[in-house]
C-alpha positions as CSV (number, residue, x, y, z in Angstrom):
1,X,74.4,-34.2,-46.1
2,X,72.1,-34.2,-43.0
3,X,70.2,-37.3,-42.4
4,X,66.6,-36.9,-42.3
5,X,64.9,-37.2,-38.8
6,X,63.7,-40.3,-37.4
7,X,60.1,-39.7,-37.6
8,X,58.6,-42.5,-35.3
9,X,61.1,-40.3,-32.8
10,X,59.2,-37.2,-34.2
11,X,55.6,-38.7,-33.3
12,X,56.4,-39.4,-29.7
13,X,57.0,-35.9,-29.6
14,X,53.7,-35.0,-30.0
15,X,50.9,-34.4,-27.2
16,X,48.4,-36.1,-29.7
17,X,48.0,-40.1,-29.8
18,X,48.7,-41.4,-33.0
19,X,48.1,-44.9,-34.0
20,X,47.8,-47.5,-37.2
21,X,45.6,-50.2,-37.0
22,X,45.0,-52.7,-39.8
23,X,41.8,-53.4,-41.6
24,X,40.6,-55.8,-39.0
25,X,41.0,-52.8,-36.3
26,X,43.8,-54.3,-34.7
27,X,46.7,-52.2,-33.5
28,X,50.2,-52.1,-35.6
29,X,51.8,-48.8,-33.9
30,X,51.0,-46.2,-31.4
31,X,53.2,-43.5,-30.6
32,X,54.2,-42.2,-26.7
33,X,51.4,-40.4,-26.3
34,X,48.5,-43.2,-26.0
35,X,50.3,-43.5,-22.5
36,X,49.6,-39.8,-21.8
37,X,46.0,-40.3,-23.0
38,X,44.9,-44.6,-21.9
39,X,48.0,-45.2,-19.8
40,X,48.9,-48.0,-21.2
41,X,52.7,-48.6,-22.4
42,X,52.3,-48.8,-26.6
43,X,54.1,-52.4,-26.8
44,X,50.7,-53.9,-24.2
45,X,48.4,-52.9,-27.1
46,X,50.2,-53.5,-30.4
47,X,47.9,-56.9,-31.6
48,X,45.2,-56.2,-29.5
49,X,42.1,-55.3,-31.1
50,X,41.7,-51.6,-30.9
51,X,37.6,-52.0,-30.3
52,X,38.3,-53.8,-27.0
53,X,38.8,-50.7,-26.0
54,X,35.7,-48.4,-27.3
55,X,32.6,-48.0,-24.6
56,X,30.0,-50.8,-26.0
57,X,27.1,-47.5,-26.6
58,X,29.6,-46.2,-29.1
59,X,31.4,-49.6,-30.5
60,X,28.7,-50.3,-32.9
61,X,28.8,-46.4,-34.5
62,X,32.5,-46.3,-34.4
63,X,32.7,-49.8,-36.1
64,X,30.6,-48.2,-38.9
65,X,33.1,-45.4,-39.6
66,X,35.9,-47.3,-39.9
67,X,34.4,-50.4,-41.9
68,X,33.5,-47.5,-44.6
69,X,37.0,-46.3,-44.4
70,X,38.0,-49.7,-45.2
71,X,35.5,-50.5,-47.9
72,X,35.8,-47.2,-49.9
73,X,38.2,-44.8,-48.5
74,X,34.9,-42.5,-47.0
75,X,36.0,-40.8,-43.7
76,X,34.0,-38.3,-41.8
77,X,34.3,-34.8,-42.6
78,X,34.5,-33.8,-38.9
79,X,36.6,-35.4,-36.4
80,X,34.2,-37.7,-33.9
81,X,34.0,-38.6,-30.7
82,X,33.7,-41.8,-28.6
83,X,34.4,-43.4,-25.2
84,X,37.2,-45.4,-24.6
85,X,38.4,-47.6,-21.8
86,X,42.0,-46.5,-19.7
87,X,44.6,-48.8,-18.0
88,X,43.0,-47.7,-14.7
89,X,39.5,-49.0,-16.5
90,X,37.8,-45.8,-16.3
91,X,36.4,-44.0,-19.5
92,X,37.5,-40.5,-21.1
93,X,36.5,-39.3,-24.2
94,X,38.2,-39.0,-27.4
95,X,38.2,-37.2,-30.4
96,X,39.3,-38.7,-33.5
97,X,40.2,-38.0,-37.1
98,X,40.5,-41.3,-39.4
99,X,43.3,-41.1,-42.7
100,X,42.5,-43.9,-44.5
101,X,46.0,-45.4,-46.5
102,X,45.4,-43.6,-49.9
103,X,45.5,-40.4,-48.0
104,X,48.8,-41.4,-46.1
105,X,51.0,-43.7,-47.8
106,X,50.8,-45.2,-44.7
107,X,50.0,-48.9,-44.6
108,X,47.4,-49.6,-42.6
109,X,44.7,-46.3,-41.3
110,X,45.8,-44.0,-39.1
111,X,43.6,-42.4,-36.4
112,X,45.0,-39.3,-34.1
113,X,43.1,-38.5,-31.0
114,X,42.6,-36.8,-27.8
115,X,41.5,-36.6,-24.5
116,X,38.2,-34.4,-24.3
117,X,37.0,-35.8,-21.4
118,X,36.8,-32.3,-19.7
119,X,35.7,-30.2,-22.6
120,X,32.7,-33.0,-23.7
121,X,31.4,-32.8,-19.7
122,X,31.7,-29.2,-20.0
123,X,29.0,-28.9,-23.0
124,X,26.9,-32.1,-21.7
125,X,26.7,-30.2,-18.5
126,X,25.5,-27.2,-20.7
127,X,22.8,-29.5,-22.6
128,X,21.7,-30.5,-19.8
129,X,20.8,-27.2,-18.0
130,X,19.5,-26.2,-21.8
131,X,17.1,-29.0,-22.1
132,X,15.8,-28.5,-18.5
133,X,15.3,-24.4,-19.0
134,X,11.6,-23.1,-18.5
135,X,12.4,-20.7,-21.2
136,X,12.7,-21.3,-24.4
137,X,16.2,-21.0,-26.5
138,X,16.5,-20.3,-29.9
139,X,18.8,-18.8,-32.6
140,X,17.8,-18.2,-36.1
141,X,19.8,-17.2,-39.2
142,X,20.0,-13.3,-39.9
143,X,16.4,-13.5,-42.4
144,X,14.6,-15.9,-39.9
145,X,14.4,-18.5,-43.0
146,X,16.5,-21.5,-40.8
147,X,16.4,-22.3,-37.9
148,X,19.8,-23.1,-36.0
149,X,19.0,-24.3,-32.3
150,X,16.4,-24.4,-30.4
151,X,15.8,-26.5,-27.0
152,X,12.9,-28.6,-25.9
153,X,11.1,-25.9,-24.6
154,X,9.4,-24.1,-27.3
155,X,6.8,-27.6,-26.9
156,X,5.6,-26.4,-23.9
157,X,5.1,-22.9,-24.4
158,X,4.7,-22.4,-28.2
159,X,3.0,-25.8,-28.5
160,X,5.3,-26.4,-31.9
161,X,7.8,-29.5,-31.9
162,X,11.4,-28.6,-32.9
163,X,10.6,-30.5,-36.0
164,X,8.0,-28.3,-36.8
165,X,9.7,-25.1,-36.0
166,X,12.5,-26.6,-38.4
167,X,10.1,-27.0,-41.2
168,X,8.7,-23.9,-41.1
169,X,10.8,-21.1,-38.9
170,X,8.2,-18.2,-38.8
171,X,5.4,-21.2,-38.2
172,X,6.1,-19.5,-34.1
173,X,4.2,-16.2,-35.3
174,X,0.4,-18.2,-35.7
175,X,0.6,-18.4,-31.6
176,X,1.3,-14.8,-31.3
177,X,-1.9,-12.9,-30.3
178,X,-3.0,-11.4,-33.6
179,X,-3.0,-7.9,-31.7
180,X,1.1,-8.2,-30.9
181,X,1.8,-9.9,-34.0
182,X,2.8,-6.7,-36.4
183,X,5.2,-5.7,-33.2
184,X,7.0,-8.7,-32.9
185,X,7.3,-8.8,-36.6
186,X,8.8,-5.4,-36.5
187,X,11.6,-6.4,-33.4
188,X,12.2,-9.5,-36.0
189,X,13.4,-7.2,-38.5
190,X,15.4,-5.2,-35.9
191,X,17.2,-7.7,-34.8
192,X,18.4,-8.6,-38.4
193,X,19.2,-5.4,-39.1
194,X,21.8,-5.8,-36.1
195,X,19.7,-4.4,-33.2
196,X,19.3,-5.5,-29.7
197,X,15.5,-5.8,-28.7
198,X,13.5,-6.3,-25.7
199,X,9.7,-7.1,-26.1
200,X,6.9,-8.4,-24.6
201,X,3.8,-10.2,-26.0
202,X,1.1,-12.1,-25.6
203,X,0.3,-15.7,-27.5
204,X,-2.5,-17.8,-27.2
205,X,-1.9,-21.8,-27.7
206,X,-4.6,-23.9,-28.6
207,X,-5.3,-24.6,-24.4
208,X,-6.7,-21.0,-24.9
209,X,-5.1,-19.3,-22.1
210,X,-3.2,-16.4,-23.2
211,X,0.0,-15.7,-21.6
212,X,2.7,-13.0,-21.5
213,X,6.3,-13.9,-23.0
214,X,9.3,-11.3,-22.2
215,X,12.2,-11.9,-25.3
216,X,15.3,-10.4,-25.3
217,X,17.3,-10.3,-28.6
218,X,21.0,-10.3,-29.4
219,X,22.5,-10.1,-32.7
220,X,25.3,-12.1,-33.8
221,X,28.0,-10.7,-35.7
222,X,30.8,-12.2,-37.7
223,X,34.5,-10.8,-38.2
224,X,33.1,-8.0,-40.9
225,X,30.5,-7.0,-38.4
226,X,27.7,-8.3,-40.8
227,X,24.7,-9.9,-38.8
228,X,25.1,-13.7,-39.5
229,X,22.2,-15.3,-37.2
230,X,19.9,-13.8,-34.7
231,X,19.3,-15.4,-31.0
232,X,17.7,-15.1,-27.4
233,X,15.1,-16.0,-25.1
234,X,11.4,-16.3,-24.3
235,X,10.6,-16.5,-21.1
236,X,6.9,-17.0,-19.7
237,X,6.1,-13.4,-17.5
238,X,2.3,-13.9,-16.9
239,X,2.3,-14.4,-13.4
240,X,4.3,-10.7,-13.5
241,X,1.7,-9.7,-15.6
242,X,-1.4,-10.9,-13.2
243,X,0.6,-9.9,-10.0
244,X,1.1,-6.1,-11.7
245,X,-2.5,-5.9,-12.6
246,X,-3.4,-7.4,-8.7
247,X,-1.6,-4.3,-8.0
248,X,-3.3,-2.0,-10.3
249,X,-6.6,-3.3,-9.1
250,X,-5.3,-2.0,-5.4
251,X,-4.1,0.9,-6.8
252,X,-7.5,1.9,-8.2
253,X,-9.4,0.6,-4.9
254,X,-7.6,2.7,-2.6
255,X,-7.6,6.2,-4.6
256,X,-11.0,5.7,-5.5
257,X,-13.0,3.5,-3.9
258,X,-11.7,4.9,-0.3
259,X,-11.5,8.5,-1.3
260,X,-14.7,8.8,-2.8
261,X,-16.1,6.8,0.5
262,X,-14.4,9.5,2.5
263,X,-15.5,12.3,0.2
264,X,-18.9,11.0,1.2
265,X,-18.3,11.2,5.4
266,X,-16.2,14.9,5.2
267,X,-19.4,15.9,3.1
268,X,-22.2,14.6,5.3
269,X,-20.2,16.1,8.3
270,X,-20.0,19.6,7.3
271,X,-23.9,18.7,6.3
272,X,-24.3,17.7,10.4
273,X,-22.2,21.0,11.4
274,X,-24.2,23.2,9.6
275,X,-28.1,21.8,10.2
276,X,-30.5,21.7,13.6
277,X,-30.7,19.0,15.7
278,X,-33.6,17.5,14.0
279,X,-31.7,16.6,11.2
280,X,-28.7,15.2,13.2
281,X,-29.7,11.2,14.0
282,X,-30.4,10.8,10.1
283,X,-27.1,12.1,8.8
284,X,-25.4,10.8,11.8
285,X,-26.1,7.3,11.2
286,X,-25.5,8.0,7.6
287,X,-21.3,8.7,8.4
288,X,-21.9,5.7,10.6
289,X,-23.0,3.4,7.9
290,X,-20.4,5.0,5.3
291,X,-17.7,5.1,7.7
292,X,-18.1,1.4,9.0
293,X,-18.3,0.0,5.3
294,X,-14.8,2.4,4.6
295,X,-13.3,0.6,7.5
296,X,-14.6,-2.7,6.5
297,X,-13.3,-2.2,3.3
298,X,-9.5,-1.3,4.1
299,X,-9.5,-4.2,6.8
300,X,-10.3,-6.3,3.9
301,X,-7.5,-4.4,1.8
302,X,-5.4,-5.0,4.3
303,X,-6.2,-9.2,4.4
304,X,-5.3,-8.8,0.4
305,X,-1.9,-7.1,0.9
306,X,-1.5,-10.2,3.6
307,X,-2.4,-12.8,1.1
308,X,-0.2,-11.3,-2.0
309,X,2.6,-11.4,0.6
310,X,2.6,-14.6,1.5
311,X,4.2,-17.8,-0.3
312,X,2.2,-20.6,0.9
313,X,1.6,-23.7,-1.1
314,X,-1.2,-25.6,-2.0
315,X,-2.4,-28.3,0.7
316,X,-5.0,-30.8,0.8
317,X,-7.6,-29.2,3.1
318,X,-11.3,-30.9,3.9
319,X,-13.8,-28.7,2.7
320,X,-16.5,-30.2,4.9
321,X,-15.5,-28.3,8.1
322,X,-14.7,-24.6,6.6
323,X,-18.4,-24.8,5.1
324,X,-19.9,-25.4,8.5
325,X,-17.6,-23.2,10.8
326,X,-18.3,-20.4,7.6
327,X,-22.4,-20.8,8.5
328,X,-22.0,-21.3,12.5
329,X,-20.1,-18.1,12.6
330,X,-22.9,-16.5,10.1
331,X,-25.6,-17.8,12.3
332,X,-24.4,-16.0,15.4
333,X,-25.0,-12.8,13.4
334,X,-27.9,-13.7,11.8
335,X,-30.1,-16.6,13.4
336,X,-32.9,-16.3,10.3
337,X,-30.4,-16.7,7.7
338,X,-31.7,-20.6,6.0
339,X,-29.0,-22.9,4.6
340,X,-29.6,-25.6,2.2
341,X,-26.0,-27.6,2.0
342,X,-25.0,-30.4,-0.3
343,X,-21.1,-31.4,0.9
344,X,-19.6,-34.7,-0.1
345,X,-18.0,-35.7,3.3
346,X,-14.8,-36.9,1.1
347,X,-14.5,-33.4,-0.3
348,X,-10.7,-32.5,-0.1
349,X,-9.2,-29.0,-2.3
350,X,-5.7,-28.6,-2.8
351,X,-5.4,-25.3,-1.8
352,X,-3.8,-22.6,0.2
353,X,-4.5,-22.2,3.1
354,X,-6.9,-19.3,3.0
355,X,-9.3,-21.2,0.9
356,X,-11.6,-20.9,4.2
357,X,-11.3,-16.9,3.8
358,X,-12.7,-17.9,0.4
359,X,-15.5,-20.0,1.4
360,X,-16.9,-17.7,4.4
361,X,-16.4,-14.5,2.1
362,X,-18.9,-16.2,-0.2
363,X,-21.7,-17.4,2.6
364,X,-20.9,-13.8,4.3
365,X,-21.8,-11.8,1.0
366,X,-25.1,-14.1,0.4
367,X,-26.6,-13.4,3.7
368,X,-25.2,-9.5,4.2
369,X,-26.5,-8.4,0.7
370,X,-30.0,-10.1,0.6
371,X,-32.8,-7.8,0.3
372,X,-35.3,-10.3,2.1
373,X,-35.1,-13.5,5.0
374,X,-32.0,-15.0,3.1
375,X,-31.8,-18.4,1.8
376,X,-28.2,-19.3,0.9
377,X,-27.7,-23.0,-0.7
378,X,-24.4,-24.2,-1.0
379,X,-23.3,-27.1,-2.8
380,X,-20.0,-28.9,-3.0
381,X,-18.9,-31.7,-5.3
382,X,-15.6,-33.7,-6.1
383,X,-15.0,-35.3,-8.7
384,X,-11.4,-36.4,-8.6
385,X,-10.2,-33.7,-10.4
386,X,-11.6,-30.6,-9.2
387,X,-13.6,-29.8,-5.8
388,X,-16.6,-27.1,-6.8
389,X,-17.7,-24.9,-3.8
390,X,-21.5,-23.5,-5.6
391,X,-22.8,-20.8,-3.4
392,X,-26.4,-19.6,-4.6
393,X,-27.8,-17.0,-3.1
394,X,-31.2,-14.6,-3.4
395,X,-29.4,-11.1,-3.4
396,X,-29.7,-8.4,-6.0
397,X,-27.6,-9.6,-9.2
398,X,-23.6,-8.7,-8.7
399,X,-23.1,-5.8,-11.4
400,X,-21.8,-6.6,-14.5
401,X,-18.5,-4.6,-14.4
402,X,-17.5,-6.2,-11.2
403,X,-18.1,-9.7,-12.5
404,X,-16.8,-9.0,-15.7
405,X,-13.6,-7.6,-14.5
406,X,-12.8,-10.3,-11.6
407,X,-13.5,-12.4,-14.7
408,X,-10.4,-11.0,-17.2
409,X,-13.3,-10.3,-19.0
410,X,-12.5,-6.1,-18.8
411,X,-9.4,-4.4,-18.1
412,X,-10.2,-2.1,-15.1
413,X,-8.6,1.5,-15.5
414,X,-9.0,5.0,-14.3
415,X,-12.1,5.3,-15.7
416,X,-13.9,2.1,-15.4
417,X,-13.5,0.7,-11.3
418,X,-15.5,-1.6,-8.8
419,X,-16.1,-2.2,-5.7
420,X,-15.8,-5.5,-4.4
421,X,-12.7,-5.7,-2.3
422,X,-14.1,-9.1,-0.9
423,X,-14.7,-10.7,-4.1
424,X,-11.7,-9.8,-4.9
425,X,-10.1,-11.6,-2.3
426,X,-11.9,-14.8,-3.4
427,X,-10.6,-14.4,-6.7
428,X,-6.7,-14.0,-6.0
429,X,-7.2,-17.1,-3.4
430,X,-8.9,-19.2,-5.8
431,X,-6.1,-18.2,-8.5
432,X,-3.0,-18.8,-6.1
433,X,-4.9,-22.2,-5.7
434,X,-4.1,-22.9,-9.2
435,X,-8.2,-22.7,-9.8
436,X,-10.9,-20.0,-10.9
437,X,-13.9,-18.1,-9.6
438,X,-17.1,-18.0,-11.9
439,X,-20.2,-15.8,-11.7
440,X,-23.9,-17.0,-13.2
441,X,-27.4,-15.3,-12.0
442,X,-30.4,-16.5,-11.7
443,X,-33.9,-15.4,-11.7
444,X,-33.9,-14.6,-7.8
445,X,-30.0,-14.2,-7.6
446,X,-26.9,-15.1,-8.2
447,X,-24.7,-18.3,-8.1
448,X,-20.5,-17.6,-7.7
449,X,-18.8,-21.4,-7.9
450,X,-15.2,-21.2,-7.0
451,X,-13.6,-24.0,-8.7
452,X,-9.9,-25.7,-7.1
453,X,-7.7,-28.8,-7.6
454,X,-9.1,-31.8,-5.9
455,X,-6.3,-33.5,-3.6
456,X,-9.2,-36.5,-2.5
457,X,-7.1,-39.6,-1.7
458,X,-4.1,-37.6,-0.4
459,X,-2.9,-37.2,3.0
460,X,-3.2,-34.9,4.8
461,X,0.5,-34.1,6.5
462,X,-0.7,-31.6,9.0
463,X,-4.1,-30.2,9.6
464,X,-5.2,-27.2,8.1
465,X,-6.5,-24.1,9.8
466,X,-7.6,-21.8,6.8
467,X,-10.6,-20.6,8.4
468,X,-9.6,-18.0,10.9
469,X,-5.8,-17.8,9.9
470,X,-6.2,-14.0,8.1
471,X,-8.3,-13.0,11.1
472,X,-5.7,-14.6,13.1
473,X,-3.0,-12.7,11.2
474,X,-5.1,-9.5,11.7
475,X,-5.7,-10.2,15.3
476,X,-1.6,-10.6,15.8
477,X,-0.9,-7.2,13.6
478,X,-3.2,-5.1,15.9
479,X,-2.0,-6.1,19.1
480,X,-5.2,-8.7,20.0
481,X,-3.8,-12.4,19.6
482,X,-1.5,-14.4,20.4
483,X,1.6,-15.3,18.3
């Protein structure tokens, strides 16, 4: 008859570390293999108490599972996993499965475990890189009625806590603007019917600024091919969004505004070719006039294109000196122009570095546009938190569609375009300054504030040149400055 094999021989076989400890967690046996996994030889731990050995963050949850297993026979459904302590004294980690005696004949419990040291790193690595994404992660079960993951994210752009999303998995779909809502609602129900979606839409958290998320969809399938959960991505596209509708705003300056300006000079020049001399000087300085606000015009197109090119940063920048280098360099055009200014000396935006483009594009536009001896007053206040440059000026009011459209508060299209390109410039500065540009009239004019960061009590690493740089930059383009 053929003996039966040894099976303590059969154990050390294994690539798995088995061992028995007793109900005070001491260690009776361990096969070969704990030398593979701790490197100790089995006879140094046999006695020894096996939670010696387990990382003190974990002891105290480990300790728990096996007291259980002790009291009542309970183990853990899943295997679990823990630190534990090598010969070298470095930790790996461990994954365990816990028989208790009545399952094993065995006396005493028997855990088996191994190394997944490399695999746990591997997915804390992935955690990590989850939990620190912009954009928010999710997956969903095939009806949207459970939610199955979804990273820390969704608190900063949906405003919900996971919790809350938990609760309530379609409680996303009150943020969605009410206008996109019946579309994403529609890609919902694409996606569970085992569709891949792309979509972008708008939501509008309690902050009240509306922003632009881009989410792909995937579908995931099980072994029949029958859609068993539903996942992807939102990611926040509005500064896409703003920088395409910068560009649509160009788009609509140069192949209107400019044509129609030069519609105006090839017009008024056939008018010259075809009248007496009489009536020459008039129309003459008519194309002059036309033509030098055309070319005014594209140089200041041409200082936008500049500006949406560039990738400066924010920098504290006094705003004492660009407000009196903006009115000395007005003056030499215009000695009557009168200037009432208010400028806290500690004034100090954070800002790019243009912000003096800003601020002389604002005093420039008070004094060009007034109908009578202008009187521009110009106010700027700190107060920690935001520096306010106020220029008030006694021009005819800025038209509504211009103010309303630098304001978001129109869409500009084919059919509905301004003028402006200055103000324009103002805007994009003030808005790559992380701040805003508002308009407000008043009985003898109008008042345009533009509003940035306040960096008072910062230093200043290296002093800022805003005010001439885009002239400087123009100068360097045309052949007339120095690099």
């Amino acid at each position: 008859m053929t003996e039966a094999p040894d099976a303590a021989a059969l154990l050390d076989l294994t690539n798995e570390a088995v061992v028995v400890v007793d109900d005070r967690g001491s260690f009776r046996y361990l096969n070969a293999a704990i030398e593979g996994v701790l490197g100790f030889e089995p006879s140094e731990l046999v006695g020894r108490d096996a939670f010696a050995l387990v990382h003190p963050d974990d002891g105290p949850r480990i300790r728990a599972i096996f007291e259980r297993a002790v009291a009542d026979g309970s183990v853990p459904n899943e295997p679990f996993e823990y630190r534990c302590r090598t010969a070298d004294g470095d930790w790996i980690w461990v994954r365990s499965e816990l028989f208790p005696p009545e399952e094993t004949g065995v006396e005493g419990n028997v855990l088996r475990a191994r190394d997944v040291t490399e695999e746990v790193e591997s997915r804390r690595r992935l955690e990590t890189i989850v939990s620190k994404s912009p954009d928010v992660l999710w997956m969903f079960d095939a009806d949207w009625s459970e939610l199955l993951f979804v990273n820390e994210s969704v608190e900063e752009v949906f405003e919900l806590t996971v919790g809350e999303l938990r609760a309530d998995p379609r409680r996303f779909l009150e943020v969605v603007h009410a206008d996109d809502r019946p579309r994403v609602e529609r890609a919902m129900a694409r996606l569970s019917a085992g569709e891949t979606t792309r979509i972008d839409y708008r939501i509008e958290p309690s902050d009240g600024e509306m922003r632009w998320l881009r989410v792909p969809g995937e579908p995931v399938f099980d072994d029949d091919e029958e859609v068993i959960a539903v996942s992807g991505f939102a990611r926040d596209v509005t500064d896409e969004y703003r920088r395409n509708r910068q560009l649509t705003v160009m788009d609509n300056l140069l192949r209107h505004t400019i044509r129609n300006d030069m519609n105006v000079v090839s017009g008024i020049a056939e008018r010259i070719a075809d009248r007496t001399s009489d009536e020459l000087a008039a129309d003459a300085e008519t194309v002059r006039r036309v033509a030098g606000d055309l070319l005014e015009t594209a140089e200041k197109q041409r200082d936008v294109i500049d500006l949406l090119g560039e990738d400066g940063s924010p920098r504290p920048t006094p705003v004492e000196p660009i407000v009196s280098e903006a009115i000395g360099r007005v003056r030499t055009r215009d000695p009557n122009a009168e200037f009432d200014v208010s400028c806290a000396s500690e004034a100090t935006a954070l800002a790019i570095p243009e912000l003096g483009h800003a601020i002389g594009e604002l005093v420039e536009n008070a004094v060009e546009h007034a109908e009578s001896p202008p009187t521009v007053h110009i106010e700027v206040t700190d107060d920690e938190d935001h520096v306010e440059i106020a220029v008030r000026d006694t021009c005819p009011p800025i038209p509504v569609e211009q103010r309303r459209v630098i304001t978001d508060e129109w869409e500009m299209d084919r059919l509905r375009h301004t003028v402006g390109m200055g103000l324009w410039l103002v805007y994009w500065i003030a808005e790559r300054s992380g701040g805003e540009l508002a308009f407000d009239t008043h009985r003898n004019g109008n008042v345009v504030t533009l509003t940035v960061p306040s960096a008072r009590g910062e230093a200043t690493s290296e002093p800022a040149d805003p005010v001439n740089r885009l002239r400087i930059e123009r100068g360097r383009r045309d052949g007339i400055a120095p690099e």
